[in-house]
C-alpha positions in Angstrom: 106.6 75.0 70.9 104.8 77.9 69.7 101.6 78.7 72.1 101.7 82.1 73.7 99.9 84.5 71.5 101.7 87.5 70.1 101.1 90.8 68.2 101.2 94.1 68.1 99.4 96.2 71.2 98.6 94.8 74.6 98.1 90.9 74.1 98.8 89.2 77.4 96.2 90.5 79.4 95.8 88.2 82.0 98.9 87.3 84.1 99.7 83.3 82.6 100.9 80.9 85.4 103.0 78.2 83.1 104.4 75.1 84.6 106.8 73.1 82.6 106.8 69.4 84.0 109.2 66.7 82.7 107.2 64.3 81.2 107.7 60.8 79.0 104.5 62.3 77.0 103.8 65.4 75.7 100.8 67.6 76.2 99.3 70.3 78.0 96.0 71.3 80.5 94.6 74.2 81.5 92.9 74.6 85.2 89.8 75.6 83.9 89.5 72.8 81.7 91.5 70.0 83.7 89.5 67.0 82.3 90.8 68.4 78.5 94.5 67.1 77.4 95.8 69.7 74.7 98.2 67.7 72.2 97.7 70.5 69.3 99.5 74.0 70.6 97.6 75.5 68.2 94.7 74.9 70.0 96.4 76.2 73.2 96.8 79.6 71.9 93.5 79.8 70.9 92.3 78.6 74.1 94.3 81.3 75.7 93.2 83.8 73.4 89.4 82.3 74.1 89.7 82.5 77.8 91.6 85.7 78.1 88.3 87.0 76.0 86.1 85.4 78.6 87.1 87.2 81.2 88.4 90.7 80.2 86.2 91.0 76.8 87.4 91.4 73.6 88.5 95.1 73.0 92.0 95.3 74.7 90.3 95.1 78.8 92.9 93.6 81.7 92.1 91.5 84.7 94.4 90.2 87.4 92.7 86.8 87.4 95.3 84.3 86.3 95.0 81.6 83.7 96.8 78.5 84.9 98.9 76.1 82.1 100.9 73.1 82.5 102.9 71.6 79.4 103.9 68.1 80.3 107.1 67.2 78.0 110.4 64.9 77.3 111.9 68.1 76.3 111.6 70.6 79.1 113.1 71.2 82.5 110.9 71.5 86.0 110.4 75.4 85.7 107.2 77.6 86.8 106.8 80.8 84.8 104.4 83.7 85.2 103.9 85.8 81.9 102.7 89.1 82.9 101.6 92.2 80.7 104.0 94.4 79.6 103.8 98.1 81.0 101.1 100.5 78.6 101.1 104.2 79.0 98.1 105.0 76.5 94.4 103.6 76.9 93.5 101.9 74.0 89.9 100.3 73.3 87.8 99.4 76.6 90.8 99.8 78.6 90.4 102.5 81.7 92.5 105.6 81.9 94.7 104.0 84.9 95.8 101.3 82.9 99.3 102.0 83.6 98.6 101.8 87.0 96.7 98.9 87.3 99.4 96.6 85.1 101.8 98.0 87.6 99.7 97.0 90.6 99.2 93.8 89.0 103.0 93.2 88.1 104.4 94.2 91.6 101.4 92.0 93.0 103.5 89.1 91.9 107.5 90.7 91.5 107.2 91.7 95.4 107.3 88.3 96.8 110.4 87.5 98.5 110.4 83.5 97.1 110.3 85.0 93.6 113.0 85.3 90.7 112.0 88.7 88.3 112.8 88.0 84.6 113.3 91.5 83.6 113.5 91.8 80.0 114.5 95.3 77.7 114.2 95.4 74.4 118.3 96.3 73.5 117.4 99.1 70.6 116.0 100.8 74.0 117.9 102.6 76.4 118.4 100.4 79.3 118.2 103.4 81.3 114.8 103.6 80.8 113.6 100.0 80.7 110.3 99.9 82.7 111.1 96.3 83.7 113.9 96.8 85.3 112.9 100.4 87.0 110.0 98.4 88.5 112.3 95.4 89.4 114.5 98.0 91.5 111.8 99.2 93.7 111.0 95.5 95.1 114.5 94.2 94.9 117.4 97.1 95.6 120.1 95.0 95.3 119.4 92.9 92.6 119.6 89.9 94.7 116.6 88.3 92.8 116.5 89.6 88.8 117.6 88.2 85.8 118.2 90.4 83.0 116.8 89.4 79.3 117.8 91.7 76.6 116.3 91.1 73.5 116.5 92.1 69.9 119.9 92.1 69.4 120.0 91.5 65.9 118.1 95.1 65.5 120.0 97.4 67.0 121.7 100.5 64.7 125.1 99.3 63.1 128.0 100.7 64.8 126.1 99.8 68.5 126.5 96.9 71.0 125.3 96.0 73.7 128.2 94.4 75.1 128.5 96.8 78.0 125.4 95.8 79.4 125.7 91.7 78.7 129.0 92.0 81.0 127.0 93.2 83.3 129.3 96.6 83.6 126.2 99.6 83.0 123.3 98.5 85.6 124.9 95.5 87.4 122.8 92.5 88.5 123.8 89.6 90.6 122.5 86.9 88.6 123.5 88.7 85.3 122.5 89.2 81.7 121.7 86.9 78.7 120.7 87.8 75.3 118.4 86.2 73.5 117.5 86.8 69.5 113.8 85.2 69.5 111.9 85.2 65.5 110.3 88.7 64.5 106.7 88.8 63.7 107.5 88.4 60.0 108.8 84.9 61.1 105.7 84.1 63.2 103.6 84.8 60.9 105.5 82.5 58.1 105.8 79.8 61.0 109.1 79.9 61.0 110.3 76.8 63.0 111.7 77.5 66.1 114.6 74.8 65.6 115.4 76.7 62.3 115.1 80.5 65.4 117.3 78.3 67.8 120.1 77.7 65.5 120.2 81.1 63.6 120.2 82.7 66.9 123.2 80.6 67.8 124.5 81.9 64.4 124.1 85.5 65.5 126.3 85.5 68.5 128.9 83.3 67.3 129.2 85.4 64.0 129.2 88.9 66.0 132.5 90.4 66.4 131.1 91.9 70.2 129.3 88.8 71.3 131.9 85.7 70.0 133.4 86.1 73.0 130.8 85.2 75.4 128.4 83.1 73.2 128.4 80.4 74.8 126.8 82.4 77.9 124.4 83.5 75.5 120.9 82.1 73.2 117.5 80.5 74.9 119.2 77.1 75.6 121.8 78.9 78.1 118.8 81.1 79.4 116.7 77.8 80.0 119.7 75.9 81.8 120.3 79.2 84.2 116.9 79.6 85.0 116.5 75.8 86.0 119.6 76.3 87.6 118.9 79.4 89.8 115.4 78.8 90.4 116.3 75.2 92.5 119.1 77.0 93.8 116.6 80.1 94.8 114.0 77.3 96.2 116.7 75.8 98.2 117.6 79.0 99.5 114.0 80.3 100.9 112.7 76.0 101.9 113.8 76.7 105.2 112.0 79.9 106.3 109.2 78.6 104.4 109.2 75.3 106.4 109.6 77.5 109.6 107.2 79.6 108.6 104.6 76.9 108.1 105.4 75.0 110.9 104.9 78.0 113.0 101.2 78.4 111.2 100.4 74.8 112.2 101.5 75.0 116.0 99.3 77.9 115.9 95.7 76.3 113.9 96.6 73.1 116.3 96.4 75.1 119.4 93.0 76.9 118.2 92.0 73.3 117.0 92.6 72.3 120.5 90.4 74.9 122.3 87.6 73.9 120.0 87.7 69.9 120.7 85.1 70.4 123.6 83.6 73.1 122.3 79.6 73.2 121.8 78.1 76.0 119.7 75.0 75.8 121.0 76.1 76.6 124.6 74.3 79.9 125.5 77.3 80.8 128.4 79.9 80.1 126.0 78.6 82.8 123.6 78.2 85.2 126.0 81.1 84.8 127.4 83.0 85.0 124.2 81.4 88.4 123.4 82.3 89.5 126.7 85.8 88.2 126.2 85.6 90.5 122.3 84.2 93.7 123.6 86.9 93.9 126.3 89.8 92.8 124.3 88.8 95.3 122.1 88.7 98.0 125.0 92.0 96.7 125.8 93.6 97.1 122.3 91.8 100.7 122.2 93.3 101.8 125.4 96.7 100.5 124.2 96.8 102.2 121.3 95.6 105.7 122.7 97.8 105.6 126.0 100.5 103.5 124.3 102.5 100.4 125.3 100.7 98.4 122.7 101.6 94.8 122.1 101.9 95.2 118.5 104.2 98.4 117.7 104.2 100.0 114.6 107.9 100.6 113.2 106.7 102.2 109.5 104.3 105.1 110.9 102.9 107.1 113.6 99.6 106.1 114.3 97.1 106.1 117.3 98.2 108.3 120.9 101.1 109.1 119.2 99.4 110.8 115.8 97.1 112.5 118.1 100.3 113.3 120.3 102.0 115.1 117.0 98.5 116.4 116.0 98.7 118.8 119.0 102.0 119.7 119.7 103.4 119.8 116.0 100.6 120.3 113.2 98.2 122.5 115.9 101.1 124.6 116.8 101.9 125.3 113.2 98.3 125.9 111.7 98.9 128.9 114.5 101.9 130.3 113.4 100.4 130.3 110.1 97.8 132.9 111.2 98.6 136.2 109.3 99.1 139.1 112.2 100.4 142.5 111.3 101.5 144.1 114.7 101.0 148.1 113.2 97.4 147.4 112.2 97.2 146.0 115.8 98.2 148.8 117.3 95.9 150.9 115.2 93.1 149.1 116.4 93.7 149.0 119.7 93.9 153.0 119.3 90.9 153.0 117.6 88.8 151.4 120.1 90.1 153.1 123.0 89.6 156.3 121.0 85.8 154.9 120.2 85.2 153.9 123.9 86.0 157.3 125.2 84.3 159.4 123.1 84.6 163.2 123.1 85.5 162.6 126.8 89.6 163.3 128.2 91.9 159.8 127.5 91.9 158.1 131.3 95.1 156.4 132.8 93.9 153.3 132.2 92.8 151.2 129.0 88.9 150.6 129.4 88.0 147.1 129.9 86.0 147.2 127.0 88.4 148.3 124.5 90.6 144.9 125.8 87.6 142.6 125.6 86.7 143.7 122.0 90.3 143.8 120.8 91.3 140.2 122.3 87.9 138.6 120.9 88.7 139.6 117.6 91.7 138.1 117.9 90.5 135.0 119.3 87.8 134.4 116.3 91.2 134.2 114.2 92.0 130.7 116.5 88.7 129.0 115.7 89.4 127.9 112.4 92.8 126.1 113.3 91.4 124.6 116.5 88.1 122.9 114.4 90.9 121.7 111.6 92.5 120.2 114.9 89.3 118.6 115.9 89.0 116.9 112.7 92.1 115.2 112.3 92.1 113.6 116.0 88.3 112.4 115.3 89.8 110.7 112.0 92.9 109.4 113.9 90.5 107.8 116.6 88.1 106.3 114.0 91.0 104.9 111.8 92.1 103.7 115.2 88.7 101.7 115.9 89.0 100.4 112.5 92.3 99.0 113.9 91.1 97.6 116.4 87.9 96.2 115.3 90.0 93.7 112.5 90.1 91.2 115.5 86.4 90.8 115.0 86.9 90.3 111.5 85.4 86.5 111.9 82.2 88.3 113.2 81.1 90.7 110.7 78.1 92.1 112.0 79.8 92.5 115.4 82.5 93.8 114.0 80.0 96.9 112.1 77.7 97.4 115.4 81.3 97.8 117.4 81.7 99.9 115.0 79.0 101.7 114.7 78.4 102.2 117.9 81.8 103.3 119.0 82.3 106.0 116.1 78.7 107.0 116.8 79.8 108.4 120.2 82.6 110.0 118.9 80.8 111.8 116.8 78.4 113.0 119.2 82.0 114.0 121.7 83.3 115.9 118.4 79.5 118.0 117.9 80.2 118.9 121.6 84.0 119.8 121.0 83.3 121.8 118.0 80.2 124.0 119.7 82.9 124.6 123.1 85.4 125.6 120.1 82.5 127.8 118.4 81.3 129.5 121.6 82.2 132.8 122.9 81.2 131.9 126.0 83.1 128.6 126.9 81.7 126.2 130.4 83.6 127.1 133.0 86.3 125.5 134.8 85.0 123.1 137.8 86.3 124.2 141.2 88.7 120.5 142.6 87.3 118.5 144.9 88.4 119.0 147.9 
């Protein structure tokens, strides 16, 4: 069946979530029009053309929001599908100037989950050293535990080159392998060109070509089809049981917190209150934890909390000083200057005047202001990010969660104003005697 649309520039624009269902009739639905059975593909394309419009306009514009299909047929094995937009560099019509980035967001939204198989298809008149698909497949699965390779247009590659090397899966090795698939050019699209007449001149192709007759049989969309039914229940068998696990796990957890609510009356002034109570403290808890350390959820992937505050002063303070420019001969200099300016036209005494010292060292002091204010900055953001932390427990009480908030970061600001003027002042509060 011929339903996805295709063209030149950016046409799928809209990730398309397609279920294939074995079916004794055939037809199709879309979730946004469920009550609607589709038996005219024709009309499927232009629905998906229509609803791709709906959302993202019509000039080229992207959105993450899926459209959801589901052909029902005698003809097609149980597989789910997610079309995705291929990678754009250049912005073309409405589209914003990170397009890139936001198809790549988009794409790794859905590649990055571990339950997933990545279809990674290069064109083969491309170096598949530089296929985007398989660059970004890389960064969420290393090993290539989880991608398939697709290379396509065979049949257009310069006479003289193969891409044999890579359907052996020799160049960039993948687990599950390679298939290559010759699907109708848009010359053949456009004369509807059926696809039995595609199927059986691709099978043509590969048994005809001296570099592929060897493997043909491994090659063509009916093998890819079979091997993608085939590793997907094989992949869904794999991950069932951490799944199951995992769910179960969620379900012990929601029937506990079901539990505590069976008696529970909302209305119950003492229960609020304490509730709150029970908020605000856990929260002072978690704060403390986090400063002090010993927390009961540790952080493996970054420093964060005491411990950034910890490398704040005894790495990044220590080097903002280091960095300070001091050149020892105009030092010297000065300090001959000022003892020179403090004496006068009188005789050079035995000792260095106090006052030559104090004017020296508090020009040298200044220099220390502006690293010890940068220093004050960073911990205040490093104890407001940590708030943040600790306020997402609130997160089912949003206008607790702001006043906590708000009120928490409100005094830290008012410590830091007090910080910074003790920093800025030449004449700093004195230390307080112990108590005896």
């Amino acid at each position: 069946r011929d339903f996805l649309p295709r063209g030149s520039g950016i046409v799928t624009r809209r990730p398309l979530i397609l279920q294939l269902i074995f079916s004794k009739t055939e037809y199709a639905e879309f979730l946004h029009c469920k009550s609607k059975k589709f038996t005219d593909f024709d009309e499927v394309r232009q629905e998906i053309e229509a609803e791709t419009d709906r959302v993202t306009g019509t000039n080229k514009g992207i959105s993450p929001v899926p459209i959801n299909l589901r052909v029902y047929s005698p003809h097609v094995l149980n597989l789910t599908l997610i079309d995705l937009p291929g990678i754009t560099k250049v912005p073309v019509g409405d589209q914003p100037q990170d397009i890139e980035f936001q198809i790549r967001d988009m794409i790794l939204q859905f590649i990055s989950r571990e339950s997933s198989l990545i279809l990674a298809v290069t064109p083969a008149n491309m170096d598949l050293a530089n296929s985007d698909a398989l660059k970004m497949a890389k960064e969420v699965d290393p090993q290539g535990l989880r991608t398939i390779g697709v290379i396509t247009k065979l049949d257009l590659m310069d006479e003289g080159t193969d891409a044999r090397d890579v359907l052996e899966n020799k160049l960039l090795p993948l687990r599950r392998g390679y298939i290559g698939v010759v699907n109708r050019s848009q010359k053949d699209i456009d004369g509807k060109k059926d696809i039995r007449a595609a199927l059986a001149a691709e099978r043509k192709f590969f048994l005809s070509h001296p570099a592929y007759r060897h493997m043909a049989e491994r090659m063509g969309t009916p093998h890819l089809q079979r091997v993608l039914n085939q590793q997907l229940t094989n992949h869904i068998r794999e991950t069932l049981p951490s799944l199951r696990s995992k769910l179960q796990s969620q379900l012990l957890s929601l029937e506990k917190e079901v539990e505590e609510y069976k008696n529970f009356r909302p209305d119950d002034p003492t229960r609020k209150t304490k509730a709150l109570l029970q908020m605000v403290q856990q929260f002072g808890v978690d704060f403390e934890k986090r400063i002090e350390g010993s927390g009961d959820q540790v952080d493996t992937l970054e420093l964060s909390g005491g411990a950034r505050i910890n490398r704040i002063f005894h790495e990044r303070f220590p080097f903002e000083l280091v960095k300070m420019e001091f050149d020892e001969k105009d030092l010297r200099r000065e300090i001959s200057y000022a003892i020179k300016n403090i004496h006068g036209v009188r005789q050079t005494g035995l000792f260095t005047p106090d006052l030559a010292f104090e004017a020296i060292v508090k020009k040298q002091v200044v220099k220390l202001k502006e690293p010890c204010l940068k220093c004050v900055d960073l911990v205040i953001q490093e104890l407001i990010n940590t708030v943040r932390q600790c306020t997402s427990k609130l997160g089912s009480y949003p206008r607790l969660r702001e006043e906590t908030e708000r009120i928490v970061t409100t005094h830290i600001r008012e410590r830091e104003g007090k910080t910074k003027d003790q920093v800025s002042s030449s004449h700093p509060p004195p230390i307080p005697a112990p108590h005896p």
